[in-house]
Every structure is written in structure tokens, then in C-alpha cells.
N, C-alpha and C positions, 0 to 999 in steps of 0.2 A: 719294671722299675718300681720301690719300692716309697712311699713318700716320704717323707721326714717328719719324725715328729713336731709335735711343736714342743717347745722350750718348757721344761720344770717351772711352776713360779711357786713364791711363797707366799701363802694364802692362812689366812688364818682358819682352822677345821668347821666346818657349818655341822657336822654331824657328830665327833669325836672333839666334845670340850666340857670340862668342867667349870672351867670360869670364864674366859675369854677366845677360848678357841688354839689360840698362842702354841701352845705343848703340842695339841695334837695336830695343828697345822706344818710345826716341826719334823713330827713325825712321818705327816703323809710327805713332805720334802726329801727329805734323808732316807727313809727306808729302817726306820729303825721303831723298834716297838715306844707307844704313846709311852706306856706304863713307864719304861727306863728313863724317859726324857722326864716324867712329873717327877722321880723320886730325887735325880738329879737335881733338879730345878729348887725341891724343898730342901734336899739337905745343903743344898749351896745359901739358901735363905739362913735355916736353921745356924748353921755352922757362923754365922755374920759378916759373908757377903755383903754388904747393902748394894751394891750394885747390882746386884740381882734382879730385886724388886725394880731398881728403876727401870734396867734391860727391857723386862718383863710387861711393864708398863707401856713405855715405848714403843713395845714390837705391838700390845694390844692397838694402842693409838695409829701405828703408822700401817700396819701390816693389811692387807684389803681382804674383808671375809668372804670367802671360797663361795660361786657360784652353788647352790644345791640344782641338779638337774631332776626334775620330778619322773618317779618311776610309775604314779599312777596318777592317771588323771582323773579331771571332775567326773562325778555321777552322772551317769548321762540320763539318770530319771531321780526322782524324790525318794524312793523308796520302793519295795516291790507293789507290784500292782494288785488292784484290790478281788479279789474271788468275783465271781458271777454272781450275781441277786440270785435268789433261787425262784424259782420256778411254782404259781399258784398252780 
């Protein structure tokens, strides 16, 4: 038997953001390249949308930033270790 996943959520991108995260958290949502969702985003600004910008705003405000799970952890020494003193 196979598990279920758990649920899609929309998260704002912890890793893939230029300003707020917003686009690219759209992005990893949908399934759709970051890049098409910023261009959209700007020519909807551009074009004079103003509700754009407010959308935009609001999804920054309300939208929760994406857990990053760490792929490397802490150094588990200061640096590498010092050579042998040498030998009178």
C-alpha cells in the first residue's frame, strides 16, 4: 500500500526569489517555470494593472515562507587539523 502524499501548500520560495519569494513560490505550486510567472507578473504591472501590485503585496504579507531543509550540516571540527610539530 502506497502512502498518500501530503497536500501541495503555497509557500512563499526560500530559495528561488527575487524580491519576496511570492513568483517563485508560485512557481514551485503550479509547476510552471519561475521565469514565466515574473514576466507575467511585470507586464501586468507595466501594462497598469494596479491591482497587481496590491495582489502581490498581499500574497508577500499573508503567504507563509517555505520551510528550507538543510542539505549540509554544521562543521563538525573548526577547520582542518593542524600538521605534526616536527621532529628535533
Amino acid at each position: 500500500m502506497n502512502p498518500t502524499p501530503a497536500p501541495k501548500k503555497l509557500t512563499r520560495s526560500a530559495t528561488d526569489k527575487w524580491l519576496g519569494g511570492v513568483c517563485g513560490g508560485l512557481a514551485e505550486y503550479t509547476g510552471v517555470d519561475a521565469t514565466l510567472i515574473r514576466v507575467i507578473t511585470v507586464v501586468l504591472i507595466v501594462v497598469g494593472i494596479g491591482t497587481t501590485v496590491l495582489v502581490y503585496l498581499a500574497a508577500w504579507l499573508l503567504m507563509p515562507q517555505a520551510q528550507v531543509t538543510q542539505v549540509w550540516g554544521p562543521p563538525t571540527t573548526d577547520g582542518p587539523t593542524a600538521p605534526p610539530p616536527p621532529s628535533a
